[in-house]
N, C-alpha and C positions, 0 to 999 in steps of 0.2 A: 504494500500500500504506500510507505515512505516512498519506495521507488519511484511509481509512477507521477507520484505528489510533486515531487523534484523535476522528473522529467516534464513533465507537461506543463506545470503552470512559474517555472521559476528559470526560465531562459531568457533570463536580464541578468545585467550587472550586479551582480549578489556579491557582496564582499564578507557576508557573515552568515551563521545560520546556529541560533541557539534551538533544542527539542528536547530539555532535562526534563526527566522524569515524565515522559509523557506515556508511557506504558506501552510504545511500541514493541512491536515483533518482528522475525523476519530474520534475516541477513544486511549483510550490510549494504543501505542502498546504492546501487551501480548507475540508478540514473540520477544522483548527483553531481555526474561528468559532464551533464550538462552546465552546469555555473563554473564556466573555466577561470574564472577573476575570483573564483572563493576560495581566501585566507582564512579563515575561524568558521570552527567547526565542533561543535559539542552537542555529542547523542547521549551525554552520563546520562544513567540511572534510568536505562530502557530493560528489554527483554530482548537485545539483539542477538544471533548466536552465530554459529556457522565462523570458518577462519574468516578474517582480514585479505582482502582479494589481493594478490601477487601483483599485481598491477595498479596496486593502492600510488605511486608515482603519476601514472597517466590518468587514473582516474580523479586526482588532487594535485595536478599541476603546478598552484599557487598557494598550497595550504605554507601557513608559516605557525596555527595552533589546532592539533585535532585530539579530541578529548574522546577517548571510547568507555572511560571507567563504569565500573559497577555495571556492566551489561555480563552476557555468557558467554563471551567469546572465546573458543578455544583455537587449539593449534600452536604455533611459531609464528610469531611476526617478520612477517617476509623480506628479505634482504629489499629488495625496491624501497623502502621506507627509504633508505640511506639517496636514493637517488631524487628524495620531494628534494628538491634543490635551497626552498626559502624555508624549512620547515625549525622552527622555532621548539619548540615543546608539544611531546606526544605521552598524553597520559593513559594509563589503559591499571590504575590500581584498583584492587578488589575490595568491596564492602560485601558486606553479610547482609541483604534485606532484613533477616527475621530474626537478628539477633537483638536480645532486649526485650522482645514481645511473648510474655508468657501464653500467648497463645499458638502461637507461629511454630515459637521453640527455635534452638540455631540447626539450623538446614546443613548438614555436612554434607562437603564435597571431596573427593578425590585429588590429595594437594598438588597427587604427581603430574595432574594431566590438566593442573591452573594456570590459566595462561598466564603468560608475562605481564609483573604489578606494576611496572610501570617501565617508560622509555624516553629518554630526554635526548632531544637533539637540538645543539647549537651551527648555526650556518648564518648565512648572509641575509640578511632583512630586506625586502622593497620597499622603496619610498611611494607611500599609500597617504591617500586625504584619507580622514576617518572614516571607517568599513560603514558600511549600512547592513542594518543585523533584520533578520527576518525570524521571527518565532510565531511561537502558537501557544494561544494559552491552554493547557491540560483540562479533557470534560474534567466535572466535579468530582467524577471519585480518584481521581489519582493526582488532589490539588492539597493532600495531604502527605508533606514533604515524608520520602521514606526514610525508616531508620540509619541513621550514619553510624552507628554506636560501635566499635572496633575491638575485636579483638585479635589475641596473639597466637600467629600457628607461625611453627619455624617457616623461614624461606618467604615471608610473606609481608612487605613492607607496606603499612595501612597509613593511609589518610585518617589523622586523628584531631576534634575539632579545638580549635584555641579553648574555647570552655571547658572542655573535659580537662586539658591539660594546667589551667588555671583553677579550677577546684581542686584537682587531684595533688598541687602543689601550695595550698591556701592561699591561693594572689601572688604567686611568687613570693613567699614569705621569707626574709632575710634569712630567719630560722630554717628556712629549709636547703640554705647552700651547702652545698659539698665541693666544691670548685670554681675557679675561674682562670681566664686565658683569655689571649690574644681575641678569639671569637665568639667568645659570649660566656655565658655565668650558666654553671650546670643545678640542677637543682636535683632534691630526694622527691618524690611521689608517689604517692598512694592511693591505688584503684578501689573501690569501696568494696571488692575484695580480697582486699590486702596484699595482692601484687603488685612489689616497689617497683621503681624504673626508675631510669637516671634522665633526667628532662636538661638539655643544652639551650638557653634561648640565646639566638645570634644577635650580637649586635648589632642596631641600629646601620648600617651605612649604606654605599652604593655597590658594594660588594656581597653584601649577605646574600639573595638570592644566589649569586653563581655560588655563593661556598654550600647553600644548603643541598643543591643540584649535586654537587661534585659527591656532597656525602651519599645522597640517595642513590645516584650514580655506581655509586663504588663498591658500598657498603650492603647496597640493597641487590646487587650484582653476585656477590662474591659470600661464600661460606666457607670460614674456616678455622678450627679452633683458638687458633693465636690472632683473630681479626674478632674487634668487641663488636657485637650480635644487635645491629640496627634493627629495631622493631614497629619506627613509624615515624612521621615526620607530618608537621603544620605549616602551610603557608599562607596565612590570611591580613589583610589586610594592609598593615606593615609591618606582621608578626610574623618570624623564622624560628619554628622551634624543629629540634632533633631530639627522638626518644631512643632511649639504649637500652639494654638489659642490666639491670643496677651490676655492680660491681662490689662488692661487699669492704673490699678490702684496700680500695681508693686508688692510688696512683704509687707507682714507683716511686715518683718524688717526692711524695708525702714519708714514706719510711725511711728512704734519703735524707731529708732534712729532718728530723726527729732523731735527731744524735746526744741529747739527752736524753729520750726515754729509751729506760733499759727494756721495757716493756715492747720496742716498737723495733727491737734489733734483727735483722734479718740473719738467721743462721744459713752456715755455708752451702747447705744440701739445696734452701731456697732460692739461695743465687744462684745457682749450677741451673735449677729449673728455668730459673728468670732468663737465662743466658740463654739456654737455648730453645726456650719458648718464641724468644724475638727474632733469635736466626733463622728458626726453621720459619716463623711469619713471614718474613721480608723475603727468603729464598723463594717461596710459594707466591707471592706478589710479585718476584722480577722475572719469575723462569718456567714457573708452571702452571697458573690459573690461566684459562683461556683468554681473561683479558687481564692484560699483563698490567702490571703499575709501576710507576717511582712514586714513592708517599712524598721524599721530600720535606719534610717535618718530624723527622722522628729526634725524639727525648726523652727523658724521666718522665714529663710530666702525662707523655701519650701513652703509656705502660699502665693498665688500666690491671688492677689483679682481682681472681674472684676469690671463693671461699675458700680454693682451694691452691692458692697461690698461681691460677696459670695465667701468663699474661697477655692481655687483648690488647694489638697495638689499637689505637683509636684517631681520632683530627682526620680525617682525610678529605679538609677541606682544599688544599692544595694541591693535591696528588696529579699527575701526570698518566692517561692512559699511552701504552707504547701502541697502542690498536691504530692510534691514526699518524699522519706524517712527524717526525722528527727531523729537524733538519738534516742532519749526518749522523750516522752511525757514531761516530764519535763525541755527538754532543748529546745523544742517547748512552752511551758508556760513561759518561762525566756525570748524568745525572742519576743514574746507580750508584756509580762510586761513591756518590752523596749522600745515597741512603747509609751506604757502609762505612762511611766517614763517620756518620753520626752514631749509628751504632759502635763503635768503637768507644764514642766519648761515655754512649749509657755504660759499656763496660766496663771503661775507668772510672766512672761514678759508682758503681757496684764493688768496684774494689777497693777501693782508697775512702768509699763512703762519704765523698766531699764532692759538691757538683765543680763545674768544668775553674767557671770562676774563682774558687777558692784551692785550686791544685797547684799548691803555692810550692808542692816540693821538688816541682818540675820549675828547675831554679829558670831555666832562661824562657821557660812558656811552655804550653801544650808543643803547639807544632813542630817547635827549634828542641826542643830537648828528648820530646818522646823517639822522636828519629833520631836523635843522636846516639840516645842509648840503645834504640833498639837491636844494634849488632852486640853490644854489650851485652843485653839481655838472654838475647839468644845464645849464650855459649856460657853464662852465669848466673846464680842466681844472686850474688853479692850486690849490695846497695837495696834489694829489693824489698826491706822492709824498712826502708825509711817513706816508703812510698804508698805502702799497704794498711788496710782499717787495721788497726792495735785487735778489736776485736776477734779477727781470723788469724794470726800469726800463732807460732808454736800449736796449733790445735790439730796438725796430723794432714793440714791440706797442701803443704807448702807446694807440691808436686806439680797439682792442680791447678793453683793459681799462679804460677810462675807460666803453665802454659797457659793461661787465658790475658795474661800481662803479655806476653807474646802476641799472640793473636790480636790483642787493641794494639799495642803497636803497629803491625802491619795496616789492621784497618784505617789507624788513622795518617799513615803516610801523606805526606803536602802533593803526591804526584799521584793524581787518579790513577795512573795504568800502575802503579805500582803497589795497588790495596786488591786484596783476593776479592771474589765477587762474594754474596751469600752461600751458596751452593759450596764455594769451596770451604768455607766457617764452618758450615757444617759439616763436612765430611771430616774432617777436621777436629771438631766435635765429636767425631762416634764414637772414640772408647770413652766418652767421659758418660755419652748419654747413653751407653750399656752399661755403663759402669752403677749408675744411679735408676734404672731402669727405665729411663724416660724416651725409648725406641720406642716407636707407632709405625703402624703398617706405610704411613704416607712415608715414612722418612727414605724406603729401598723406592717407592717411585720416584720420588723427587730427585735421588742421587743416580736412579737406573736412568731415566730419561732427563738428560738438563735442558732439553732445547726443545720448545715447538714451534710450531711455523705460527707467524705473526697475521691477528687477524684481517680481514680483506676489509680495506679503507677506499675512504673517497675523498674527491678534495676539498671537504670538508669534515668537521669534526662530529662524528658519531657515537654515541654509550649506547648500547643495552641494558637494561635493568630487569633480568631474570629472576623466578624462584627459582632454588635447583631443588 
């Protein structure tokens, strides 16, 4: 019925076409193609089903926003998507109609075969006078907005409303911060039942949109132990929030800096874990997730630990996909070697237990002395505990940590080609993480296979944001 509605009466200048919640069915309409000048495009909150037509390209020539969320769409979202040329942002994330409605009951579905929650693409804008939008008001029974109410299934990044996340945090109660950064103030929250999350609001600027994109991008893309478990994100108004899976046990930097409390000291078994928690993360982000990353931000303070010490890098507001062009190969190896530059400084902050700033016993600087010593090191272990937390010395590890002082030496070399990559850290790592049992099945793929072929780009900038 949409189809023919499109085809027949709407072959003029259409620059928009809003139809939420109109309780449509069907497939997606194909005689849409008819309004070759329409940019903006929102069917949320229908009954449409069947895939997304392979030819979504020619049949949206000029789309720069097309909105499919809260409908039934299954399948893969078809590589054409990449070739809308103007296309701006494409959301396709899932709500539950009937959750919240004690009568409805929540409707389960099958998560393996849920299509993709969302998909964001940046490209080139046309210069447009203000769209002219064409809608329809909804008959009277379905002019009762449907439930938005979200809940949490792994692999599934939900649209959650500023009010929910404002009750659930009392108004942003000062009392409820747990953190702050460069990007915003994260707060504790509690669902009315009693599932905490960790709420990020972004700061105010002209940047916050692309950083929340980048995380949903990233985060909502990608599963994987050592990567902290995005579970929904708000964009309303001129509100950027980011929801995460709480973290019980706060940030690396917090236990870092907490060098008074004897209570807050990290024993050596938990650094080993720490250590190679972030490696095998970052290895998995630059070598073997299908869509590859440079975080680009990595510190103490993005080191997010749960209950059980494992640690979830987090920030991936900056992060670099390697899916699309990079100028040179080499200037894509520079910006790995940055991730592993920086991991090297979290390592010397785990050992010396003093962040970068106060490693005063690196008498002429990080850079100029950790290289100078580093051939020293390598062949002694003499000098090395004027260097090391007082707390881990004489306790049986010396062995251990003279090779992980090794290892940050290398990583933080001043000459990128001269810092191992991830991949090699770890392997590098393997007697220690047999040692302490912290082998997982990923770690022989990751080391069996280092290389996969880099995804198919275009000459613009593409994400995918999959469940898996």
């Amino acid at each position: 019925m949409l189809g023919s509605l499109v085809g027949t009466q709407l072959r003029i200048e259409v620059y928009g076409i809003q139809l939420v919640n109109m309780g449509l069915k069907g497939e997606f309409p194909r005689g849409i193609e008819e309004c070759r000048e329409l940019e903006n495009l929102d069917l949320s909150g229908n009954e449409l089903s069947g895939s997304i037509p392979h030819d979504i390209n020619e049949i949206l020539p000029s789309i720069t926003m097309l909105n499919l969320s809260d409908n039934d769409f299954s399948g893969e979202i078809p590589s054409s998507i990449g070739n809308c040329a103007y296309l701006q942002a494409f959301f396709m994330y899932y709500f539950n109609h009937g959750f919240g409605s004690k009568k409805r009951g929540l409707k389960k579905r099958n998560h393996e075969s849920m299509p993709t929650t969302m998909t964001a693409v940046k490209a080139r804008r046309k210069n447009r006078t203000e769209p002219y939008y064409v809608s329809q008001f909804p008959a009277e029974e379905h002019q009762q907005e449907r439930s938005k109410e979200f809940f949490i299934v792994e692999g599934i990044v939900a649209n959650i409303s500023f009010a929910r996340l404002s009750e659930a945090t009392n108004n942003f109660s000062a009392n409820n911060v747990i953190g702050s950064g460069k990007m915003g103030t994260v707060y504790k929250a509690m669902l009315l039942d009693g599932t905490i999350l960790a709420v990020k609001r972004l700061q105010a600027s002209q940047h916050y949109e692309n950083q929340l994109i980048s995380e949903v991008m990233t985060l909502g893309r990608l599963r994987h132990n050592n990567l902290v478990p995005l579970m929904g994100f708000c964009l309303e108004m001129q509100e950027a929030v980011l929801v995460y899976k709480y973290m019980s046990n706060g940030s690396l930097h917090d236990w870092l800096s907490a060098v008074e409390d004897k209570g807050k000291t990290l024993e050596w078994s938990l650094r080993v874990k720490i250590v190679v928690g972030i490696a095998r993360g970052l290895a998995w982000l630059h070598h073997r997730s299908d869509f590859r990353i440079v975080h680009l931000d990595i510190s103490s303070k993005c080191i997010l630990l749960d209950q059980k010490f494992e640690p979830k890098i987090s920030n991936f507001g900056r992060t670099i996909s390697r899916s699309f062009a990079i100028d040179s190969e080499s200037g894509e190896m520079e910006m790995i070697k940055k991730d592993v530059y920086s991991f090297g400084i979290v390592l010397l902050e785990l050992l010396t237990g003093k962040k970068q700033s106060q490693m005063t016993n690196f008498p002429n600087g990080l850079d100029g002395t950790l290289v100078q010593r580093n051939n020293h090191i390598s062949s002694t272990s003499c000098g090395m505990y004027d260097v090391i937390d007082k707390s881990l010395v004489a306790k049986g590890y010396d062995g251990e940590i003279f090779q992980f002082l090794k290892i940050a030496c290398n990583c933080v070399q001043p000459c990128p080609d001269q810092r191992p990559t991830m991949l090699e850290v770890c392997e590098t790592l393997r007697a220690i993480r047999e040692r302490y049992g912290l082998t997982v099945k990923d770690d022989y793929e990751l080391l069996r296979q280092p290389e996969i072929a880099a995804a198919i780009t275009t000459e613009h900038e593409i994400i995918e944001v999959k469940s898996q």
